[in-house]
C-alpha angles and dihedrals in degrees: 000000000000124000119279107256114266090030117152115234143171095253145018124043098326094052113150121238128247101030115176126229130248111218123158102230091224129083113224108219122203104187123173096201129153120169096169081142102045088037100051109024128092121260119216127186115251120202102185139041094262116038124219139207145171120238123183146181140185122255117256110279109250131172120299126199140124144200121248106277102006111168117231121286107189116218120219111264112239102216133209119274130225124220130161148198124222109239109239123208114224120193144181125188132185135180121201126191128251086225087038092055089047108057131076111275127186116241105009133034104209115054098195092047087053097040084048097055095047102054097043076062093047092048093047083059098052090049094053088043084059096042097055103040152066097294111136122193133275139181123227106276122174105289092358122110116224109241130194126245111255125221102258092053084055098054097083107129092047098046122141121192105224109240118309094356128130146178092033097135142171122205089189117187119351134149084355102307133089101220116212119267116257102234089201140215094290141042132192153177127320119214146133105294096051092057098044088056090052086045097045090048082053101051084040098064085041110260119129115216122218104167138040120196123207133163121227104285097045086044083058094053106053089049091073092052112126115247151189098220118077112188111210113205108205105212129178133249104257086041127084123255114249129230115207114195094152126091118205097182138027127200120207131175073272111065139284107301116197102221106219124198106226126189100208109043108107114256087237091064144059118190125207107194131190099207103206092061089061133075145177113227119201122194081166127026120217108273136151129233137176114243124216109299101230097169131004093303141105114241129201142179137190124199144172136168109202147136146206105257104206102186102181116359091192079073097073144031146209143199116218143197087022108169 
């Protein structure tokens, strides 16, 4: 039945004035953050611009026996080397207006404090996207900015090219920098054998890996191995019955290995880290400051000053190319 004529409504030609709006006084955030780096691995204090530190290893066991009253034959000492990692300062900045920071506003009441919190957050992702990828090293140079070596540019002795790939290298440390790994032409397929011999090169040198990081395809991936353990769920009989097809650790001849979902590594690659051997080294830790008012605005800066401690690379692994 259609309105009486002359009838008021919400919308059209007969709307009637001073209609309210319906906000909802929350913001709803959606963010895709993930800081296992930041958040687990050790932090250490910097003093200088390019941070230093000794690695070592024992010689190859041979064998060692000697004659009845050799005299001493003195073998040559292998000593520590040392190895280092440029500090990168990481900043955010934000300006809010005096008028902006006046008015009513729908889901915060202080723009700045909102705005401050945020982009702490911001900034925090953009160090752990540096920590976990493919960021060589690089010293100050006119307008360029120095930037610290990544994790996975670190990881050159214990490096597995995924199934049928080739031409995927790592030139590690060499001269003070840490140089960018090459992906390659060709990329293949990642499975278990690939990543027990990344895990076996790790434990051989000594190290003792934890946690493997993988992003989404590869996590996918791993969750279809075969393998020798079957989880039952008992459920009762008014609940529904539950389906895994995750794995959230894998056990090899070299330990029990927690496998972690990370946003930011990158889908060629699967990492296999041995945590004590990383650090985090900070020359600045992230702070806020206001910075000179110069007009009827807010202004705010972020900065840090930090850098990926890798204290032994032999410790951990990593497969690469993987398709």
């Amino acid at each position: 039945m259609p309105a009486l004529t002359g009838t008021n409504h919400t919308y059209g030609v007969g709307t009637a004035g001073g209609l309210r709006e319906d906000l909802e006084d929350v913001i709803w955030d959606l963010f895709a953050e993930d800081t296992w780096a930041l958040t687990n691995l050790d932090k250490v204090d910097a003093s200088a611009v390019y941070h230093e530190w000794l690695t070592d290893t024992l010689v190859a066991p041979a064998a060692n026996r000697q004659v009845e009253g050799d005299d001493a034959a003195f073998t040559s000492i292998v000593h520590p080397a040392r190895v280092g990692n440029y500090q990168q300062i990481s900043s955010k900045m934000f300006i809010i207006s005096g008028t902006l920071e006046s008015v009513s506003k729908a889901g915060r009441k202080k723009e700045a404090a909102r705005q401050a919190m945020k982009q702490m957050r911001e900034l925090k992702q953009d160090m752990e996207f540096a920590i976990v990828r493919n960021q060589g090293s690089s010293a100050p140079a006119g307008a360029t900015a120095r930037s610290t070596a990544s994790m996975e540019s670190w990881l050159a002795t214990n490096e597995i090219l995924a199934t049928n790939t080739s031409s995927a290298t790592t030139p590690g440390f060499a001269a003070g920098s840490v140089a960018a790994p090459t992906d390659g032409t060709t990329t293949g397929a990642f499975g278990v054998a690939s990543l027990n011999l990344a895990l076996q090169g790790a434990w051989s040198a000594g190290g003792q890996v934890t946690t493997i990081l993988t992003g989404p395809t590869q996590k996918l991936v791993m969750d279809n191995f075969t393998g020798i353990a079957t989880r039952f769920v008992d459920n009762g009989r008014s609940q529904p019955a539950s389906i895994i097809g995750a794995a959230a650790m894998y056990v090899s001849s070299f330990g029990t290995h927690a496998i972690r979902l990370h946003r930011h590594v990158r889908n060629s690659v699967v990492l296999c880290l041995d945590p004590e051997y990383w650090a985090i080294s900070f020359l600045r830790r992230p702070f806020t400051t206001d910075l000179a008012k110069t007009g009827d605005a807010e202004k705010k800066a972020m900065y840090t000053e930090w850098g990926v401690v890798c204290r032994n690379e032999r410790a951990s692994a990593k497969i690469v190319a993987c398709a």
